[in-house]
Structure formats: structure tokens, C-alpha cells
KOLFI-471404 format. One record per residue (C-alpha): residue number from 1; x, y, z; chain. Coordinates in Angstrom, 1 decimal. Each point is the difference from the previous one (the first is absolute). Layout:
BEGIN
+-----+--------+--------+--------+--------+
! num !      x !      y !      z ! cadena !
+-----+--------+--------+--------+--------+
! NUM !      X !      Y !      Z !      A !
...
+-----+--------+--------+--------+--------+
REM end
This chain:
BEGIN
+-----+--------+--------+--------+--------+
! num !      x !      y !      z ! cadena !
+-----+--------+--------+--------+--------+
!   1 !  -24.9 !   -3.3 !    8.1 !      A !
!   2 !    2.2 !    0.3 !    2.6 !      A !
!   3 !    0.7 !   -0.9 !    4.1 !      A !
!   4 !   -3.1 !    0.6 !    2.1 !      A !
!   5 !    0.2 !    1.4 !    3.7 !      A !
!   6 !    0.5 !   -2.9 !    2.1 !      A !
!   7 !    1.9 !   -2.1 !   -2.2 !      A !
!   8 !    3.5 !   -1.2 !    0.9 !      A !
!   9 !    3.0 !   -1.9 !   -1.6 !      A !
!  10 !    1.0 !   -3.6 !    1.2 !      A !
!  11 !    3.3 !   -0.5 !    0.5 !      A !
!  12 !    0.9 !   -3.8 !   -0.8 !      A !
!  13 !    3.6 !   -1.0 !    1.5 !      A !
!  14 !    1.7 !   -3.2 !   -1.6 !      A !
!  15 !    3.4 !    0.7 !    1.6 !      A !
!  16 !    3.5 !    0.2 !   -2.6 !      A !
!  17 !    2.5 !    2.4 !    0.7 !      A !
!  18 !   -2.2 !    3.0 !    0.9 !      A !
!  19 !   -0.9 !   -1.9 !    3.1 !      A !
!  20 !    3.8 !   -1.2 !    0.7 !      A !
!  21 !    2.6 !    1.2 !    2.6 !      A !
!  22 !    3.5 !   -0.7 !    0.3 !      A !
!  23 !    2.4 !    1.0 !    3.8 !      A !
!  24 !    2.8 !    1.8 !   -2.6 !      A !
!  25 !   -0.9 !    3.2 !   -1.6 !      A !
!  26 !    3.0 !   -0.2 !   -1.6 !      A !
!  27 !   -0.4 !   -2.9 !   -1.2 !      A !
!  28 !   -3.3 !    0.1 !   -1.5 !      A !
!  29 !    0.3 !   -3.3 !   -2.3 !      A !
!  30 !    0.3 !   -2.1 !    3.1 !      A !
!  31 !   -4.0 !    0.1 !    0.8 !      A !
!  32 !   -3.1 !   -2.7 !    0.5 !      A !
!  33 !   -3.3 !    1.2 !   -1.8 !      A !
!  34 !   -3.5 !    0.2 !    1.1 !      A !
!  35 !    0.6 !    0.9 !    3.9 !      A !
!  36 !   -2.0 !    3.0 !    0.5 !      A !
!  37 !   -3.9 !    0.2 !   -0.3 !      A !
!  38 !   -1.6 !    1.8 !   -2.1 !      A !
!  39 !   -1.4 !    2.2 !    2.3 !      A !
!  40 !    3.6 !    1.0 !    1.1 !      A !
!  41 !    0.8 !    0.4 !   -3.3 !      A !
!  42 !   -2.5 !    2.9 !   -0.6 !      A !
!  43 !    0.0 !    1.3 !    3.8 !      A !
!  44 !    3.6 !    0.9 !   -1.0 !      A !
!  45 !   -1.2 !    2.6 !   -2.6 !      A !
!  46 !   -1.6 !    3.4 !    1.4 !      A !
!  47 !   -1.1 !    1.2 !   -2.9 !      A !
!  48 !   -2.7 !   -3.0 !   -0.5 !      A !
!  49 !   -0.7 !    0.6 !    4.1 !      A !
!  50 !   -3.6 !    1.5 !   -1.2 !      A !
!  51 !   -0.7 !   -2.6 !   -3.0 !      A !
!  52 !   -2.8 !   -1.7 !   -0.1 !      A !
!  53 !    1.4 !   -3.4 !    0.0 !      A !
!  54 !   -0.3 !   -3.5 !    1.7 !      A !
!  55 !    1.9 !   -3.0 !    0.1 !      A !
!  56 !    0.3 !   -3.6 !   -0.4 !      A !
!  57 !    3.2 !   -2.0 !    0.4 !      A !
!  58 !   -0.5 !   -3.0 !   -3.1 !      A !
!  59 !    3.1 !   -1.6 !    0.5 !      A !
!  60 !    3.7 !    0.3 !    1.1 !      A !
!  61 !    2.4 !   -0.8 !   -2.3 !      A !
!  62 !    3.0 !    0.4 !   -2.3 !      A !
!  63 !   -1.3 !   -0.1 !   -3.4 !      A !
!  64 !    2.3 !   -2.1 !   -1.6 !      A !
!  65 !   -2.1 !   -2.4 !    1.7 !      A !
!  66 !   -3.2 !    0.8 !   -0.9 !      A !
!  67 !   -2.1 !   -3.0 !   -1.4 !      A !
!  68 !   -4.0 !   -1.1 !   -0.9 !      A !
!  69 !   -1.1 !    0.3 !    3.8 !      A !
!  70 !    1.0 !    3.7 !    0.8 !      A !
!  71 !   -1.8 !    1.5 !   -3.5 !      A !
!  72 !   -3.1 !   -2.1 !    1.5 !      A !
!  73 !    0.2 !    1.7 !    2.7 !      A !
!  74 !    0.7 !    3.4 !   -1.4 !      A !
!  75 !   -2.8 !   -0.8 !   -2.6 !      A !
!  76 !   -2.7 !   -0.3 !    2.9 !      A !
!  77 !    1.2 !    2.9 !    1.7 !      A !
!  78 !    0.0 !    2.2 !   -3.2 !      A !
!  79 !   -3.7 !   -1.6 !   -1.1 !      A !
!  80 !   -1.3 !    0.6 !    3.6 !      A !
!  81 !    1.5 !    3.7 !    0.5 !      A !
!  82 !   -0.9 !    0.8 !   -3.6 !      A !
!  83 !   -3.3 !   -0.8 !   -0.1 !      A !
!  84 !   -0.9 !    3.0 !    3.0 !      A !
!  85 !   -1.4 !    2.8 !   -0.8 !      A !
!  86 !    1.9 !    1.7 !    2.5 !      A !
!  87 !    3.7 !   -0.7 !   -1.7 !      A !
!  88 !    1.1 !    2.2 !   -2.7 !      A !
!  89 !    2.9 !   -2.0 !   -1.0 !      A !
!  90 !    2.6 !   -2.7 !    1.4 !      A !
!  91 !    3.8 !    0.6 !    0.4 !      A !
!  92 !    2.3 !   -3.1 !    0.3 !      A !
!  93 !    3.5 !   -0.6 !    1.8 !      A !
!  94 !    2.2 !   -2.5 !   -1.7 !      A !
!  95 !    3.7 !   -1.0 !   -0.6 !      A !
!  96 !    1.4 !    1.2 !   -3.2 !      A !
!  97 !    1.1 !   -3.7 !   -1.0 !      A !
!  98 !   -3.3 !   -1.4 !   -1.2 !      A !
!  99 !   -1.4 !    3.3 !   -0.4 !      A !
! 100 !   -0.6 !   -0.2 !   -3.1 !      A !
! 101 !   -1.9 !   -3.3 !    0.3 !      A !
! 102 !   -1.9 !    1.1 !    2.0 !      A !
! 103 !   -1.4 !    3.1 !   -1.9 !      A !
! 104 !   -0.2 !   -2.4 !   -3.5 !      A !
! 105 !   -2.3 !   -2.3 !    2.1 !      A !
! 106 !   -1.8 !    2.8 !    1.6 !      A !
! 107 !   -1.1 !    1.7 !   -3.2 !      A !
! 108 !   -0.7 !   -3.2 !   -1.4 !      A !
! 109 !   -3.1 !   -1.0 !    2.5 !      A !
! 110 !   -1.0 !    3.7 !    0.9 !      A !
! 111 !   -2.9 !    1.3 !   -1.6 !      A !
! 112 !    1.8 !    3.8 !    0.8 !      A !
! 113 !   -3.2 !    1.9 !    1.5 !      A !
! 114 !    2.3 !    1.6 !    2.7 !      A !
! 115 !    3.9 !    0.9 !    0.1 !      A !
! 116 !    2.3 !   -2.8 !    1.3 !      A !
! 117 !    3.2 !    1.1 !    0.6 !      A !
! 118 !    2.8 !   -1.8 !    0.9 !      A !
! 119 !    4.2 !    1.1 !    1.5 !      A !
! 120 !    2.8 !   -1.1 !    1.0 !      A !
! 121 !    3.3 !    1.0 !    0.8 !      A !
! 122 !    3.5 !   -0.8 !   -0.3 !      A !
! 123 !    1.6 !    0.8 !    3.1 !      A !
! 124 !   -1.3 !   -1.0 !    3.4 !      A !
! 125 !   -1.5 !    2.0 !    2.6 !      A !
! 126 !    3.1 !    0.6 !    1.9 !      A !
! 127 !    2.2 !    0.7 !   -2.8 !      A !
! 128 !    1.2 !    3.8 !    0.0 !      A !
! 129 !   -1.5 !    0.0 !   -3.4 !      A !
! 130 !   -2.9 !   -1.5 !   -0.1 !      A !
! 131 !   -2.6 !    0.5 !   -2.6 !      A !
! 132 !   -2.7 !   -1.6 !    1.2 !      A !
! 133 !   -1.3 !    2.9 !    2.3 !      A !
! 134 !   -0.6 !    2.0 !   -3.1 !      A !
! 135 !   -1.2 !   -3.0 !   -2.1 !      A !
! 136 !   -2.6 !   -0.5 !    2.4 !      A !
! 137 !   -1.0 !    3.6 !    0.6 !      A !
! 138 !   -0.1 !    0.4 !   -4.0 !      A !
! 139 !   -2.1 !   -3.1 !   -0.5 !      A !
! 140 !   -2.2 !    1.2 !    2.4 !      A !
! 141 !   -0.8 !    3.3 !   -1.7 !      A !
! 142 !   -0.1 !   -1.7 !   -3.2 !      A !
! 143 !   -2.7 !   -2.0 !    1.2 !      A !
! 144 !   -1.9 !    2.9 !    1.2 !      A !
! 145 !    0.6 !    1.8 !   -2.8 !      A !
! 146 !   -1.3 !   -3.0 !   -2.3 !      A !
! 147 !   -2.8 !   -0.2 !    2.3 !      A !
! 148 !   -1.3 !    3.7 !   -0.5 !      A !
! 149 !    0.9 !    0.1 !   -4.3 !      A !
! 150 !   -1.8 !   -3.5 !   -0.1 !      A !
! 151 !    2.7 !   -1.7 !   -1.0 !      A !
! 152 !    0.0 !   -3.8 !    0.0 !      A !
! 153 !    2.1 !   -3.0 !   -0.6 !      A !
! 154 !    3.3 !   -0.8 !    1.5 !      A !
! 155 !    2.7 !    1.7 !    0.2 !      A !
! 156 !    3.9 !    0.4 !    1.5 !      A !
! 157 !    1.7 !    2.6 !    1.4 !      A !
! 158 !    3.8 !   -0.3 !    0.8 !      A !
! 159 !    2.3 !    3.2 !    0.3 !      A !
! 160 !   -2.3 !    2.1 !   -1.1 !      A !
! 161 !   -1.1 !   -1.3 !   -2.6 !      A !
! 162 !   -3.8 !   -1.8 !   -1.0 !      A !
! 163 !    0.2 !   -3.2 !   -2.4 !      A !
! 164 !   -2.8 !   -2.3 !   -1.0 !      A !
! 165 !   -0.4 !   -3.0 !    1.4 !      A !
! 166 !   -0.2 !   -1.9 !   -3.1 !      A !
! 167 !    3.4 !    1.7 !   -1.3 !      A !
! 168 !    2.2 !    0.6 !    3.2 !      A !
! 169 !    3.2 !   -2.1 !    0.3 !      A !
! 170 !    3.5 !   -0.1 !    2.5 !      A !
! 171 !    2.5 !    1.3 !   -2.5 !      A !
! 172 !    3.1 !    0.7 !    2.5 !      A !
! 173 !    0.9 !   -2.8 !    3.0 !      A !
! 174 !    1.1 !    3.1 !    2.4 !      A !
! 175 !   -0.9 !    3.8 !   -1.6 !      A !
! 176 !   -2.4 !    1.9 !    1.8 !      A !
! 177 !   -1.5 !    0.8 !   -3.4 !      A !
! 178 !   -0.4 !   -3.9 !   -0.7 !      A !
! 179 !   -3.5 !   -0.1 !   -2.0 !      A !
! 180 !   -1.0 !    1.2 !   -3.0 !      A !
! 181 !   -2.6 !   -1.0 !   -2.7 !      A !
! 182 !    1.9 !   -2.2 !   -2.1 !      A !
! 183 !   -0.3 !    2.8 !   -2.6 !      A !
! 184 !   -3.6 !    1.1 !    0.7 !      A !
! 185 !    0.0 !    3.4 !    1.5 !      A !
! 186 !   -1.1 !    1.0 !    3.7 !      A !
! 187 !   -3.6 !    0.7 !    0.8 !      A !
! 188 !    0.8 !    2.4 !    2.6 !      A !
! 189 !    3.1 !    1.9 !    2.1 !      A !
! 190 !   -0.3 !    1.2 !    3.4 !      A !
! 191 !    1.8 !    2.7 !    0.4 !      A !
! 192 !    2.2 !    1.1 !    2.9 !      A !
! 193 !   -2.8 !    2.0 !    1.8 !      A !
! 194 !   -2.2 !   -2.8 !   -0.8 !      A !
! 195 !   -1.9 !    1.4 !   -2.5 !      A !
! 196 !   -1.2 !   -3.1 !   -2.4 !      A !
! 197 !    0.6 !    1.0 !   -3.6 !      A !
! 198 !   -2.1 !   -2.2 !   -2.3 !      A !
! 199 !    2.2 !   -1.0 !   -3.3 !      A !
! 200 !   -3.5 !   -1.5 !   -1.3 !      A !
! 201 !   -4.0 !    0.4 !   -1.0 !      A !
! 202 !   -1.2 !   -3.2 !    1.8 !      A !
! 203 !    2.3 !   -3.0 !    1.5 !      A !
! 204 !    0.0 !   -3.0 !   -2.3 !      A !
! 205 !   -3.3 !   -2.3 !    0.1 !      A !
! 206 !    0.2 !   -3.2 !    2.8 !      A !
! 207 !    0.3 !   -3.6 !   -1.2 !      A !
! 208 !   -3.4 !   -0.6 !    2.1 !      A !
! 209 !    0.8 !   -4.1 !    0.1 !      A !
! 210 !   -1.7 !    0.0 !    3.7 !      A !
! 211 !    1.3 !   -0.8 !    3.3 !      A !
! 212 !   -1.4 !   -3.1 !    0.1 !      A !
! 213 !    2.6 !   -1.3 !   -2.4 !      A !
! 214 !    2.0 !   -0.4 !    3.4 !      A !
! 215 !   -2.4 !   -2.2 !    1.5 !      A !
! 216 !    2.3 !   -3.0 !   -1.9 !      A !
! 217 !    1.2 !   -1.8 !    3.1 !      A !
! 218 !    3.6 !   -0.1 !   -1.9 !      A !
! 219 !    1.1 !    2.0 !   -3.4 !      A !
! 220 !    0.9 !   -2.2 !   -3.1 !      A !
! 221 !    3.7 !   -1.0 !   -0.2 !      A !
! 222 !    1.5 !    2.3 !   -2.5 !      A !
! 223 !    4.1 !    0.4 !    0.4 !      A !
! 224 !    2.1 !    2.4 !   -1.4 !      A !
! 225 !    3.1 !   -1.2 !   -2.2 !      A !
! 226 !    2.9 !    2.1 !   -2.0 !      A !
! 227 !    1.1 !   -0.1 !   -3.3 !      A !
! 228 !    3.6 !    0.4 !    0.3 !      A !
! 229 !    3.4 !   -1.3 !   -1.8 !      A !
! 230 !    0.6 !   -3.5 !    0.3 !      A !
! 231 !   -4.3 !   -0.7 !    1.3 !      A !
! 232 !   -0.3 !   -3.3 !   -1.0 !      A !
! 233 !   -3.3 !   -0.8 !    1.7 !      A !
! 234 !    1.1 !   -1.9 !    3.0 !      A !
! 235 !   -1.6 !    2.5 !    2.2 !      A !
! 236 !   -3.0 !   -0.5 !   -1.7 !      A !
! 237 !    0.0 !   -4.1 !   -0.2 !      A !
! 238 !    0.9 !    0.6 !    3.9 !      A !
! 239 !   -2.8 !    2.0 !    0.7 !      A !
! 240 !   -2.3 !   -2.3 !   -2.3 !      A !
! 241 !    0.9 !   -3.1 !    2.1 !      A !
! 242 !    0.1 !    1.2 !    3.4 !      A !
! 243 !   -3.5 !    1.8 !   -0.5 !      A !
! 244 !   -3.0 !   -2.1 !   -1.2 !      A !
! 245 !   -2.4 !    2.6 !    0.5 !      A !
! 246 !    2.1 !    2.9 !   -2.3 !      A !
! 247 !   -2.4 !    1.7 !   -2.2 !      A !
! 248 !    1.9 !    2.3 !   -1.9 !      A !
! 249 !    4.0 !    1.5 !   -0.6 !      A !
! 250 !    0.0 !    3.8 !   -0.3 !      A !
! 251 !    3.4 !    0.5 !   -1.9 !      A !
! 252 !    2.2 !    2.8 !    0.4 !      A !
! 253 !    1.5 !    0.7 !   -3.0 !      A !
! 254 !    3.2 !    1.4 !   -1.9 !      A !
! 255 !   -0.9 !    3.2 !   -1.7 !      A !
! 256 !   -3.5 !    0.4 !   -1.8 !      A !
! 257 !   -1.4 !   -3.6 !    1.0 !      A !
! 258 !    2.8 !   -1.8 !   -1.4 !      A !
! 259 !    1.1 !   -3.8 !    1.6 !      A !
! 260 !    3.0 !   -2.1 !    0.1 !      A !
! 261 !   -0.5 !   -2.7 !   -2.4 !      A !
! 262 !    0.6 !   -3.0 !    2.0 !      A !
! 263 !   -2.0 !    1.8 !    2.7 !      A !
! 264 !   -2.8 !    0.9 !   -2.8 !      A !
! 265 !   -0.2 !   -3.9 !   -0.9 !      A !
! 266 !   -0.6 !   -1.5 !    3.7 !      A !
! 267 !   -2.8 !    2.9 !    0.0 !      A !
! 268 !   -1.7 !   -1.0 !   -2.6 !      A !
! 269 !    0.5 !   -3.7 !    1.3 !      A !
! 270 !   -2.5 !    1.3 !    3.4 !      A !
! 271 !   -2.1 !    1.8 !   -1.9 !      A !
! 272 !   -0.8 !   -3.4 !   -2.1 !      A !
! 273 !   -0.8 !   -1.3 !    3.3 !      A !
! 274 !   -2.7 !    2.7 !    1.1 !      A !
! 275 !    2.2 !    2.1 !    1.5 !      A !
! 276 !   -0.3 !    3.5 !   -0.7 !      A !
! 277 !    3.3 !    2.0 !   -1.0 !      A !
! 278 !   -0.6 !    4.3 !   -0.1 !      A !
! 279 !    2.9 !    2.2 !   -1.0 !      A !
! 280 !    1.2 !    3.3 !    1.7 !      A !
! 281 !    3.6 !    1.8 !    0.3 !      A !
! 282 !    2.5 !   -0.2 !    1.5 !      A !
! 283 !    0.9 !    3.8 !   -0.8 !      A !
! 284 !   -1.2 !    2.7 !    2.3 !      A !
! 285 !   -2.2 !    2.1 !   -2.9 !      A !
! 286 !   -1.8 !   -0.5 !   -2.9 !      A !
! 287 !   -1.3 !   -3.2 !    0.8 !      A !
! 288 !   -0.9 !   -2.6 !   -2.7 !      A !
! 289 !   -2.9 !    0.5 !   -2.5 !      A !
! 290 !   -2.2 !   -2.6 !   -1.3 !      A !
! 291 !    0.7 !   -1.2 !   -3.4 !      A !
! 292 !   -1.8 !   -1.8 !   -2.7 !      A !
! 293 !    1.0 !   -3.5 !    0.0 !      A !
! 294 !    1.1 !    0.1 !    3.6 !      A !
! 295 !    0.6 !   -3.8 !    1.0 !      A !
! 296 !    0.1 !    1.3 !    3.5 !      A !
! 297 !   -2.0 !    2.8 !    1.4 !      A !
! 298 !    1.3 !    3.4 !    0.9 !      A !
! 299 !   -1.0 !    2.0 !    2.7 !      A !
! 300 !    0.4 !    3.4 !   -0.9 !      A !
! 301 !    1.6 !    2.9 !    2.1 !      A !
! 302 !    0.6 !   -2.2 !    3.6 !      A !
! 303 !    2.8 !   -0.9 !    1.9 !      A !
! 304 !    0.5 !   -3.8 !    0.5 !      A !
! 305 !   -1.3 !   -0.2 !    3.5 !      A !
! 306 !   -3.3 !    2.3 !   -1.4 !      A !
! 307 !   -0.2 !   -2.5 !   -3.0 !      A !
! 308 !    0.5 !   -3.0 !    2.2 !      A !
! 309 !   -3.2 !    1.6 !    1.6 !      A !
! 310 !   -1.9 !    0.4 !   -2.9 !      A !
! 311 !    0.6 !   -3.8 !   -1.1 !      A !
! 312 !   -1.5 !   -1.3 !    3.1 !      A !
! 313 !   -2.9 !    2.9 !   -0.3 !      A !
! 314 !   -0.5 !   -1.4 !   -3.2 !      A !
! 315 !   -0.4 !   -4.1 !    1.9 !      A !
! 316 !   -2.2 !    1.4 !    2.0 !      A !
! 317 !   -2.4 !    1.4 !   -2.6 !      A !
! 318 !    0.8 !    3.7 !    0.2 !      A !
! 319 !    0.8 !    0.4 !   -3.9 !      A !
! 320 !    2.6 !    3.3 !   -0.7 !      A !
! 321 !   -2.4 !    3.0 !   -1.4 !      A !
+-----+--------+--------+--------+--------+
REM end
């Protein structure tokens, strides 16, 4: 299996710092993301001048503000592109702040028949060094590439590197280099000459939930809080009271699922009152593993923001595999 004649790559733009532009080169911190179109984005590259790609601008925005109503609208524009014959395979511009988010739900609800693959960058398009010309170029022949091995699923590919979509994560605030795997290898390197170097047999198997899990008018409420020194629940009794419809506390724990005491007992008060308390880590690797006797559920090998995710996945019937 792999691309047809006729077939093409869509190009979804979502905006992030890929798309922004600052008026100081020199000054390259001092930008606004999602400014330029997608279109622009890729008209700026001559070596994708003769790929067979088309475009559709989703939304415009930095992604520290993404929320519910933008992955519905990425979610219809993935289902409707996907499901033509005529599209090998789906490549997705994003901000690196929510990346990861984004990728987690992605993989979640995707039933992985054709590559989605997603960048970013971390310099804007007017910085001196900005990565996201290469990003997008790479992510472009990675999707192509996918397209003719038969590769499906979703995938990531930053600094030339390919992560899975279920595994990727932000592990530096400002290095090029700022994803990894949270320990789980790469599927794929693009090197230099662009030459995609697979790292693995077949990418890893879709969640396959459905898109029409996003057809919920709003998510569930599901709110992050820390397990820290001195947490002594407040945030949580804050949250509890200022929030009648909260459904359920994902907790970002101290070392391998571990919680303050006095934070552990207000917990365990909201989960006595139907509210549903998950654990993940605080710590960037190793995540936490599920134990026997678990009062409070784990959620293995996530970030918070992914596990977050996953809870209100979980509220809205899509059950972890």
C-alpha cells in the first residue's frame, strides 16, 4: 500500500509560532503568533513548490489558547479531508505550547488509517533562526513518506525528529530541540537531505475513540492541581466551590504518584462526593504506574495536560485501551 497518482497532502494551519512575525530580527522573543496563512507559510519553501498539497486555514491562534471549540473544528476538518480517497495523509500546523494536547487527543479519537502529522516551531517566522521552515518542510515529507510505506496513526515531527502522538511531550520552555518521548524512543529522523529514516516496523496502533466524541457541546470539567510542599487542599476546596459542574481532579503528583497528606485527605473528601480524582506526575519521565490497591487511579506514561485529557475522554465514554 502506498500513495496513488493523484493523491495529495492537506495542509491544516491552526496558527502558534510557526505562523508568527515579530518587526526586530534581533529581537526575536518580542513576536505575536499566528499572523501568516498557511499558504504563506508553505509558499515560502521551494523545495515543496511541486508537492502535491492543498490547504485549509482551521483556525488562527496562539496555542496556549486553544480550547473545546478549535479541536471541533480541527476534528471536522481531519474527518472530512480523511475520509477522500484522494488524500494520502494530513499534516498539521500548531504552537508548541499545547502541542502535546493536541496530539494526546488526536491519537485518542483517530482510528489511524492515514498519517496525521503535526509541527511546530519555536522561533517565529522572522526570527534569523527560525525552525519552522524546516519543521514544516520535514513534516511534509514525513507525511508523504508515511503515505507511500502505509504508515498510519499520528505522529510529530519537531527538529528532525518523529514522535508518536500518544507519547510526545514539551521537555525544554526555549531549546530548539524541545520534544522528546518522555523516554520512549523516536519513530523516525529526517535527515539533513531529507531523507526519512524509519527508527521503527509499524507506528504505534490509534486509540480509534471516534470523532464524534467532539460533538459534546462543552468537555467535562476536569482541573489540574499540584502536589507540592505545604498543599493543603485549599485549591482544591476553591475549585470544588466555585465549580458545580467539576467532574473530576487530575493530580499532578510528587515523584511516582505520591500526594501531600493534607492535600491527599481533601481528595479523598471529593471523591466521597462523586468526584473523580486520577493521578499523574509531576516529573517530566517515567510517569506513574498503576498499582494494586490504588485509592486513586493512575494514568500511566502522560504528562498532566495529556492525563487531564484522558480523564475527561474517560467522562465522555472513550475508556483508556
Amino acid at each position: 500500500m502506498g500513495m496513488e497518482s493523484g493523491q495529495y497532502i492537506v495542509v491544516l494551519g491552526t496558527g502558534g509560532t510557526i505562523a508568527g512575525t515579530g518587526s526586530d530580527p534581533d529581537r526575536a522573543w518580542q513576536y505575536k503568533a499566528a499572523q501568516l496563512p498557511i499558504q504563506q507559510l508553505v509558499a515560502s519553501l521551494p523545495a515543496l513548490a511541486d508537492a502535491p498539497l492543498r490547504f485549509e486555514q482551521v483556525a488562527q491562534i496562539d496555542s496556549k489558547d486553544m480550547n473545546w471549540s478549535v479541536w471541533q473544528a480541527l476534528g471536522q476538518a481531519l474527518q472530512q479531508h480523511l475520509a477522500k480517497p484522494d488524500v494520502a495523509g494530513v499534516v498539521i500546523t500548531h504552537g508548541t505550547d499545547t502541542l502535546e494536547e493536541t496530539a494526546y487527543l488526536l491519537h485518542r479519537l483517530y482510528d489511524g488509517g492515514k498519517p496525521i502529522v503535526l509541527t511546530a516551531s519555536m522561533r517565529p517566522a522572522t526570527a534569523p533562526d527560525a525552525d519552522g521552515p524546516r519543521n514544516l518542510l520535514d513534516a511534509v515529507r514525513v507525511a508523504l513518506w508515511a503515505a507511500e510505506q502505509g504508515q498510519g496513526g499520528v505522529a510529530v515531527v519537531m527538529a528532525g525528529q518523529v514522535w508518536a502522538g500518544a507519547e510526545v511531550r514539551k521537555m525544554h520552555s526555549h531549546a530548539i530541540d524541545a520534544f522528546d518521548g518522555g523516554g520512549a524512543p523516536a519513530l523516525a529522523t529526517v535527515l539533513p537531505e531529507g531523507q526519512v529514516l524509519s527508527l521503527v516496523d509499524v507506528w504505534p496502533p490509534s486509540g480509534g475513540a471516534g470523532w464524534a466524541i467532539l460533538d459534546a457541546p462543552v468537555p467535562p470539567r476536569v482541573e489540574i492541581i499540584t502536589s507540592h510542599a505545604d498543599a493543603d487542599g485549599v485549591m482544591v476546596r476553591a475549585v470544588w466551590a466555585a465549580a458545580p459542574d467539576l467532574k473530576g481532579l487530575l493530580v499532578a503528583c510528587t515523584g511516582h504518584g505520591t500526594i501531600n497528606a493534607p492535600l491527599e485527605a481533601v481528595l479523598r473528601q471529593a471523591q466521597l462526593a462523586g468526584i473523580k480524582v486520577w493521578r499523574s506526575s509531576r516529573v517530566a519521565r517515567g510517569g506513574v504506574q498503576p498499582r494494586e490497591g490504588d485509592d486513586f487511579p493512575a494514568v500511566e506514561g502522560l504528562t498532566a495536560a495529556q492525563a487531564r485529557l484522558a480523564l475527561v475522554l474517560h467522562e465522555l465514554g472513550a475508556r483508556l485501551s
